[in-house]
C-alpha positions in Angstrom: -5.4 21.3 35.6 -7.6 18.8 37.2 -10.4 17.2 35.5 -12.9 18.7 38.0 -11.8 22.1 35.6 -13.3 21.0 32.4 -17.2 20.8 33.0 -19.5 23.3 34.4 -23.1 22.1 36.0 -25.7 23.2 33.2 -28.4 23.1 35.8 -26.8 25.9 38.0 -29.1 29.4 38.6 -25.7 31.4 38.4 -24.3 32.6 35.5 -21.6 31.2 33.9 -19.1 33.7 34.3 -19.6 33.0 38.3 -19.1 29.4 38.0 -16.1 29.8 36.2 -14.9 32.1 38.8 -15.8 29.6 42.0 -14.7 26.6 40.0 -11.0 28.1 39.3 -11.4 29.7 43.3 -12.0 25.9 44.9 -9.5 24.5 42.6 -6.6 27.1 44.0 -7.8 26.7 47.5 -7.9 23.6 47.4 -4.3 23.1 46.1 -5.4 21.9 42.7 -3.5 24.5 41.3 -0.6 25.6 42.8 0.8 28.6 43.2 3.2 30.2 40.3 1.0 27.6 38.0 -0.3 28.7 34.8 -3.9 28.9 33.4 -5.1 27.8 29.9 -5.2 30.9 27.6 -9.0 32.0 27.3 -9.5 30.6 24.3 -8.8 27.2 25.3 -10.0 27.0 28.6 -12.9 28.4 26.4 -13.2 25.2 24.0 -12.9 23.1 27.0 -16.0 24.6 28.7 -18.2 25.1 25.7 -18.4 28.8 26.5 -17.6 31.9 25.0 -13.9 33.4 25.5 -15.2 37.1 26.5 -16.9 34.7 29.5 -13.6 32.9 30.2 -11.7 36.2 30.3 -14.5 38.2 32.0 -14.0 35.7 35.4 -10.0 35.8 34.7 -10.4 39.5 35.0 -12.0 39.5 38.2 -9.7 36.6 39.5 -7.0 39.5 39.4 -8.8 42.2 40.8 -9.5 39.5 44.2 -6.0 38.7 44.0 -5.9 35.0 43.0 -4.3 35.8 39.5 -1.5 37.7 38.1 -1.7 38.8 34.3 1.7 39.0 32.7 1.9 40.7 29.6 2.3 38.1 26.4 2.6 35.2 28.8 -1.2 35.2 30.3 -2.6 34.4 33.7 -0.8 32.9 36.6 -2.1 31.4 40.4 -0.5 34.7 42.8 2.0 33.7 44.9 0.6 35.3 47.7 -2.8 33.6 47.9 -2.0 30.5 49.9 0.6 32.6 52.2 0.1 32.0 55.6 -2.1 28.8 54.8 -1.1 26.1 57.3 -0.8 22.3 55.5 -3.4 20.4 55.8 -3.3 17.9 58.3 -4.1 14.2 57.3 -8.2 13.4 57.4 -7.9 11.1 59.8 -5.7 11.1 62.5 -5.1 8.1 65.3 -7.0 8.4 68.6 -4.2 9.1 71.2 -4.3 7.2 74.6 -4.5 10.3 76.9 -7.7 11.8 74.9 -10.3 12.9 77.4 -13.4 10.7 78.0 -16.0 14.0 76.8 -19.0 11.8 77.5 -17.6 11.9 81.2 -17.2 15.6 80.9 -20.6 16.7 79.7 -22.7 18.4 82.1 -25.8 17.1 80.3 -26.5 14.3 77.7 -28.5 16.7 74.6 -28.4 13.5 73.1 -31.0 11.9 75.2 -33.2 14.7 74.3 -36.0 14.1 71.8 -36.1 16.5 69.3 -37.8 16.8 66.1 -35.9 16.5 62.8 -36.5 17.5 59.4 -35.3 15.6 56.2 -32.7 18.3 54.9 -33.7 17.3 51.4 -37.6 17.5 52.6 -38.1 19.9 49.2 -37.4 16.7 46.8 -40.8 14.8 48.5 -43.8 15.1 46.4 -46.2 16.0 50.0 -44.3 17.8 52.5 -46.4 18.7 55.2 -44.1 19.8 57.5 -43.9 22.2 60.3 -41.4 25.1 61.0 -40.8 25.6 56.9 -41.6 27.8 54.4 -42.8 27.9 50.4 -40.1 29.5 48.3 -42.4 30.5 45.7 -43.7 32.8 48.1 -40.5 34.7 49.6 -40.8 38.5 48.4 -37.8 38.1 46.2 -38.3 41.9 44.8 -38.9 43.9 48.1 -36.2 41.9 49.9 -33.8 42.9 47.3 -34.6 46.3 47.8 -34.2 46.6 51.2 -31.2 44.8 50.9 -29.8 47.7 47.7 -30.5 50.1 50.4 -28.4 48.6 53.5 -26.1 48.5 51.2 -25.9 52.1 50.8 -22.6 53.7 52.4 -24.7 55.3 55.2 -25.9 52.6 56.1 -23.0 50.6 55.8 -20.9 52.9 58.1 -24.5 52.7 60.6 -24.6 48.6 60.8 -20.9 47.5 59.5 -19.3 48.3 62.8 -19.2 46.5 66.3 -22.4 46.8 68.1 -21.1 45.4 71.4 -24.7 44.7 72.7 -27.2 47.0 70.7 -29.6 46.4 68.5 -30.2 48.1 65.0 -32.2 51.4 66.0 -34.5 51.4 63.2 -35.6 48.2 64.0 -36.5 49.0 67.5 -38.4 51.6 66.2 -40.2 49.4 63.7 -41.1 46.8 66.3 -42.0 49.2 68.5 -44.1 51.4 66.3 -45.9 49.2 63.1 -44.9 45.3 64.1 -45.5 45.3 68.1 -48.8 47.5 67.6 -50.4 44.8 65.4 -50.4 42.5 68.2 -51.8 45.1 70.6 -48.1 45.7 72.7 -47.1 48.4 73.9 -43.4 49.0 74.7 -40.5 51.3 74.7 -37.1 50.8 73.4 -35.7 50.0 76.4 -38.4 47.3 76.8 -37.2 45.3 73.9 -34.5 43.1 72.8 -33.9 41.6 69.3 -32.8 37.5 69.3 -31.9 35.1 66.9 -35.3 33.8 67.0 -37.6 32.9 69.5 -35.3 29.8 70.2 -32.9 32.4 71.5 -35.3 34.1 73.8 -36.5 31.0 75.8 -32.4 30.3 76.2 -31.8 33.6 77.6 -34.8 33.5 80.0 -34.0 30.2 81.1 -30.4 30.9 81.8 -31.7 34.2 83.8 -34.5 33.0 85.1 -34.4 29.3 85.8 -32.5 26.8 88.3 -33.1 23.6 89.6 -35.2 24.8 91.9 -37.8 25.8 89.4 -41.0 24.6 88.9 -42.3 25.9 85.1 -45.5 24.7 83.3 -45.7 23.4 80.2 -48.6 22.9 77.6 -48.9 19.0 76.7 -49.3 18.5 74.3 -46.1 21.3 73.4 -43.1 22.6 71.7 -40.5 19.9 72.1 -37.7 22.5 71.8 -38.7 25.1 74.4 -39.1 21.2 76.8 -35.7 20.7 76.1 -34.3 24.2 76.6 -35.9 24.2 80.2 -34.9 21.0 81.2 -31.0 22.3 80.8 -32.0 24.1 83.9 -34.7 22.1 86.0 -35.9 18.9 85.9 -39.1 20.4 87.5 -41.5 20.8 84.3 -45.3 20.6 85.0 -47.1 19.4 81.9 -50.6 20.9 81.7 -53.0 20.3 79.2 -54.7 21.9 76.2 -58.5 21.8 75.2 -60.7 23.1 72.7 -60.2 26.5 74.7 -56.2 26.3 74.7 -54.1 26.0 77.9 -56.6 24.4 80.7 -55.9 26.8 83.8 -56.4 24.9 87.1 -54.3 24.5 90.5 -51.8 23.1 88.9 -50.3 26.3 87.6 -50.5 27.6 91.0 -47.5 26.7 92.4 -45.4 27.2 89.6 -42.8 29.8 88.9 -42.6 29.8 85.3 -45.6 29.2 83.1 -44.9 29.1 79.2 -47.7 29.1 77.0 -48.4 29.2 72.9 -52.1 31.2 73.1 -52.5 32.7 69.6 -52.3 29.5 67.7 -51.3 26.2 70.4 -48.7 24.4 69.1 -49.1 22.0 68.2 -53.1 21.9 68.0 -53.7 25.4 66.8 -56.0 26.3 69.5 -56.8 29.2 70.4 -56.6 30.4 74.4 -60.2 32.0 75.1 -60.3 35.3 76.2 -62.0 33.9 79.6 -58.6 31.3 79.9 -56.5 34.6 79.3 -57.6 36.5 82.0 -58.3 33.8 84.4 -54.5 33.0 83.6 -53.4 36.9 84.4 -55.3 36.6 87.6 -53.7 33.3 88.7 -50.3 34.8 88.0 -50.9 37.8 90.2 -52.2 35.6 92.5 -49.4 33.0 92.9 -46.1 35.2 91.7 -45.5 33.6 88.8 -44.3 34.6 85.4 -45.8 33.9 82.1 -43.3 33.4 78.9 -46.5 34.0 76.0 -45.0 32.5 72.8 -46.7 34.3 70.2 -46.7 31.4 67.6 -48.3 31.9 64.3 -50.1 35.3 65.4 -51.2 36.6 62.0 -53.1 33.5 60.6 -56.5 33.6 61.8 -58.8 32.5 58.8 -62.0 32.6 60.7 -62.4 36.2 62.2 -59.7 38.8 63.5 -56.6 37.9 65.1 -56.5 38.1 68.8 -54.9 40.1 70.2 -51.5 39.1 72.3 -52.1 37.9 76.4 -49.2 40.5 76.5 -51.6 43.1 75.9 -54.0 42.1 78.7 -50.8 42.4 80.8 -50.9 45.0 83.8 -48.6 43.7 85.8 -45.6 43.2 84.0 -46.0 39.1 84.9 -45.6 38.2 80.7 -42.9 38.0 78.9 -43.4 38.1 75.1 -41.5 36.5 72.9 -42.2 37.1 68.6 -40.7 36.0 65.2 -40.0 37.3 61.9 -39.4 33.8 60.7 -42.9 32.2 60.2 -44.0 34.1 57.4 -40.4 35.7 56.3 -37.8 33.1 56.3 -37.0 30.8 59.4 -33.2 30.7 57.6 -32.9 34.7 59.0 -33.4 33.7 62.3 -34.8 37.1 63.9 -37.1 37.5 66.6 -37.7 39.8 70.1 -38.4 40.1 73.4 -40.7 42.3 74.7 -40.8 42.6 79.0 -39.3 44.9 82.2 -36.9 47.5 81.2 -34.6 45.7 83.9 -35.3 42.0 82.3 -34.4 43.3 79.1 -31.1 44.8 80.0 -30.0 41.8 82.0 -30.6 39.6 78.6 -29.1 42.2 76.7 -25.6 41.4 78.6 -26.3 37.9 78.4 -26.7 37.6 74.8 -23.4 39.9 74.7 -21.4 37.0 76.2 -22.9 34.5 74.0 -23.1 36.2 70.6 -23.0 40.1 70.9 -25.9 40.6 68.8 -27.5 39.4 65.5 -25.9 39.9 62.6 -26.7 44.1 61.9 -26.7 43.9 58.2 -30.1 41.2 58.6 -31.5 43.9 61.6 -31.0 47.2 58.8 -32.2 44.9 55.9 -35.1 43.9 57.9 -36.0 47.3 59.3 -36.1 48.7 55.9 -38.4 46.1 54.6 -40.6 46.7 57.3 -40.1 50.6 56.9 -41.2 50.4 53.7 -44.8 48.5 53.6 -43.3 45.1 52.2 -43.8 43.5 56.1 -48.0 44.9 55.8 -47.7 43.7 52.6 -46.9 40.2 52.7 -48.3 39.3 55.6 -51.3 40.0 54.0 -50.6 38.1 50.9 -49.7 35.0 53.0 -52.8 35.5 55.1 -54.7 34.7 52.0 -52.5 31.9 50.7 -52.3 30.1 53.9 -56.3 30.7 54.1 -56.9 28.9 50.7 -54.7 26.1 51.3 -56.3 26.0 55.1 -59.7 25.0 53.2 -58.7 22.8 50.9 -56.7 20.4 53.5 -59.7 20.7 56.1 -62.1 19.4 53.2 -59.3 16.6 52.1 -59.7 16.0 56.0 -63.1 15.5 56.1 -63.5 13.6 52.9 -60.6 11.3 53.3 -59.6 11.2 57.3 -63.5 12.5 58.3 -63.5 12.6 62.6 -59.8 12.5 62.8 -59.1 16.3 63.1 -61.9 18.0 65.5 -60.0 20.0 67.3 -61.0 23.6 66.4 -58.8 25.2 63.7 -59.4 28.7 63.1 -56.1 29.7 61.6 -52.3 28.2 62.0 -50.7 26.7 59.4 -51.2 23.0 60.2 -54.1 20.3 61.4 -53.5 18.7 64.7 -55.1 14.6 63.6 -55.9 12.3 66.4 -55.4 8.9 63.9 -57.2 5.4 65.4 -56.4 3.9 68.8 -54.8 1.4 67.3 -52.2 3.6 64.9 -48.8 3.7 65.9 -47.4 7.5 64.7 -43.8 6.6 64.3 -44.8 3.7 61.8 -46.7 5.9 60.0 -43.8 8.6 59.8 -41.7 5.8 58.3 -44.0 4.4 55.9 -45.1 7.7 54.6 -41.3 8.5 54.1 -41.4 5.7 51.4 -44.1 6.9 49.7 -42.8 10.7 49.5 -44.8 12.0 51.8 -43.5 14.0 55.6 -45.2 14.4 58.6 -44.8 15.7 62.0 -45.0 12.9 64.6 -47.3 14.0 67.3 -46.0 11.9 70.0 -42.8 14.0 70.2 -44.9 16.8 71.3 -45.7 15.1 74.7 -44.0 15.3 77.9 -45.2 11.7 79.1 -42.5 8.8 79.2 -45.7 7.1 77.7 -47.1 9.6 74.6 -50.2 8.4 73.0 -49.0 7.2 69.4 -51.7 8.0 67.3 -51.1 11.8 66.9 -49.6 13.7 63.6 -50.1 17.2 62.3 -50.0 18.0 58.5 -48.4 21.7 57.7 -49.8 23.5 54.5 -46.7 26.6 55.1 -44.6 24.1 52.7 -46.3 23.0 49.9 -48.6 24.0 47.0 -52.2 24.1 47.2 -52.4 21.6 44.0 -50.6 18.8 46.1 -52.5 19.1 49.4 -56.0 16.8 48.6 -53.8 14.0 46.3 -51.0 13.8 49.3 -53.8 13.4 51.9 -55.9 11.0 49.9 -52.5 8.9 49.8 -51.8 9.5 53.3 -55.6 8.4 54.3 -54.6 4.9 52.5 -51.9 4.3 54.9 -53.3 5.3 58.0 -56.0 3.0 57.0 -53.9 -0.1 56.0 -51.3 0.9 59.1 -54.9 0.5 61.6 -56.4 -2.4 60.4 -56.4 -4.9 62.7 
């Protein structure tokens, strides 16, 4: 056997018995160990690992119940035969660039490429200060009630309810729980019919702008904004209208009049956390009835508010059927589940139910059960609580780092979120900053990527507080304030 055989990581979280198993698994797949070969006897295979033999034939054991091994009697364990069957050779890694290839970049209906988009570090756990957006703490995932939920979709019942092809439904217990305890929260009202479960809210601003949009249409845009949803309705129009954002959220004016589309982030403004007044909300409402347009309400970050109750969704306000509402299970769950909704028309929702059908069929059932029995059972209640408090704590000890160490830079009203919008100096460039910081450890979210100008202001950032502990927020932003400072001398 190959050398990669002999050692086992000692820093793994699985047990040993289970790296055994995947280490002898990659090694057969990967054609380190051909088929008809032998294994080492347990005992020896054993001494080479520095683990017990009941451990080495434990894994062997279950390597012949999956079918990679064969136990002979007196002779030991052998790779099956039949594993690889069917397995095409691989073909070489690289292969020669034949002269008839197609030119793609000719072929592509749009350059993606072009658009800016904001990136996260994959490794952005191993920096001492991450205070970045769209992540979450591991520390505080519900590790216990998650595993129940998942024991119980695991139960034949509900195997035999979620297992199956859907086509283009949705798990009906999570309807039900959207409809009935998660919806409610946020003062909508729907019916079953009324609501469609997406792979996030990403998914939901792709199927409305594939059913809604052309190049024709004119759609308003908060700018600052969410880069992504920009870049989702360019695909379709050109025709964005940035409008802006002060200390009372989305600033509603003529220039939303003659738009068809307006998309708008009013429980917590992203990116400045503002919150839409309930004056702006209605004057909003009235100026879609007014001037047939549509509202797309983002409900970003709904269930932080540190500073009074939550208000409740524009949805809500809604008598005229003119908002869609789009929410997330991924801000204080996991954003790796990717589950989210949309809430509008009966006759919207069944349109984007067929769409999503082409694309996808649904999301995957066994996360909708899992996720409408942790809901069912209290755990959603529950931890959004617990994460209402967390995220408070840490909200007050960045705003007084703020104060004491950046003092002026971040006066744009926070009353909940998870992150501080900072104006830095005239004179700071952001993407400097992002770069430097990276060298000392420390991630931020560059503002400027958030504006739809050719020409963004430079001297915006936000720090998140979703990602890292409490004990690291004042000694990253007291680092952080030294660069800024050295980065605006002039």
């Amino acid at each position: 056997m190959r050398e990669q055989l002999l050692h086992l990581p000692r820093d793994s979280d699985k047990t040993l018995q289970a790296q055994i198993r995947e280490m002898l698994v990659c090694a057969i797949l990967d054609g380190n160990i051909p088929p008809g070969s032998p294994l080492p006897s347990g005992r020896k295979l054993a001494q080479q690992l520095d683990v017990a033999r009941n451990t080495v034939v434990l894994a062997y054991q279950q390597l012949v119940d999956e079918g990679y091994l064969l136990a002979r009697e007196r002779s030991g364990y052998y790779v099956s035969e039949d594993i690889m069957r069917g397995v095409a050779e691989a073909p070489p890694r690289e292969r020669p660039r034949g002269e008839h290839a197609p030119d793609w970049e000719a072929r592509f209906s749009a350059s993606l490429t072009e658009h800016q988009h904001v990136r996260v570090p994959p490794d952005w756990q191993d920096y001492d200060y991450p205070f970045v957006r769209g992540q979450f703490d591991p520390i505080m995932f519900p590790v216990a009630d998650w595993r129940d939920a998942v024991r119980q979709s695991l139960s034949l019942r509900s195997i035999r309810e979620w297992a199956g092809d859907a086509v283009e439904d949705d798990d009906a217990l999570l309807v039900e729980q959207l409809r009935t305890r998660v919806l409610p929260r946020r003062g909508v009202l729907a019916q079953a019919d009324e609501i469609l479960v997406t792979l996030g809210t990403q998914q939901g601003l792709y199927l409305l702008s594939q059913l809604l949009m052309d190049r024709d249409s004119v759609v308003g845009i908060e700018d600052p904004g969410y880069p992504d949803a920009r870049n989702v309705f360019l695909m379709r129009t050109p025709q964005l209208r940035p409008l802006p954002v002060d200390r009372e959220g989305l600033v509603v004016d003529s220039r939303v009049d003659d738009c068809d589309y307006v998309y708008v982030t009013p429980s917590h403004q992203y990116p400045t956390t503002v919150t839409l007044s309930l004056a702006r909300r209605r004057a909003l409402l009235d100026k879609a009835a007014e001037h047939d347009f549509v509202i797309i309400e983002d409900d970003y970050e709904s269930e932080t508010n540190y500073i009074g109750e939550p208000t409740p969704a524009l949805k809500s306000l809604d008598d005229n059927q003119r908002v869609i509402y789009l929410g997330s299970m991924s801000k204080y769950l996991a954003p790796g589940l990717r589950i989210g909704y949309m809430v509008g028309p009966a006759e919207l929702i069944r349109e984007a139910r067929i769409l999503r059908r082409l694309m996808l069929r649904h999301p995957p059932a066994n996360n909708q059960r899992t996720i409408a029995l942790f809901i069912a059972q209290g755990h959603h209640d529950s931890l959004i609580r617990r994460i209402a408090h967390t995220f408070r704590d840490r909200w007050q000890v960045m705003r007084d780092a703020l104060h004491h160490y950046m003092p002026g830079m971040s006066e744009t009203p926070s009353f909940g979120g998870s992150a501080y919008w900072i104006e830095g100096p005239p004179q700071l460039d952001g993407a400097r900053l992002y770069a430097e910081a990276r060298r000392e450890s420390i991630l931020i979210d560059q503002g400027y990527l958030r504006f739809l100008s050719d020409d963004p202001p430079m001297n915006y950032f936000s720090l998140s507080f979703s990602s890292i502990g409490i004990e690291r927020i004042e000694p990253g932003i007291r680092e952080l304030a030294r660069l800024v400072e050295r980065l605006s001398a002039r």
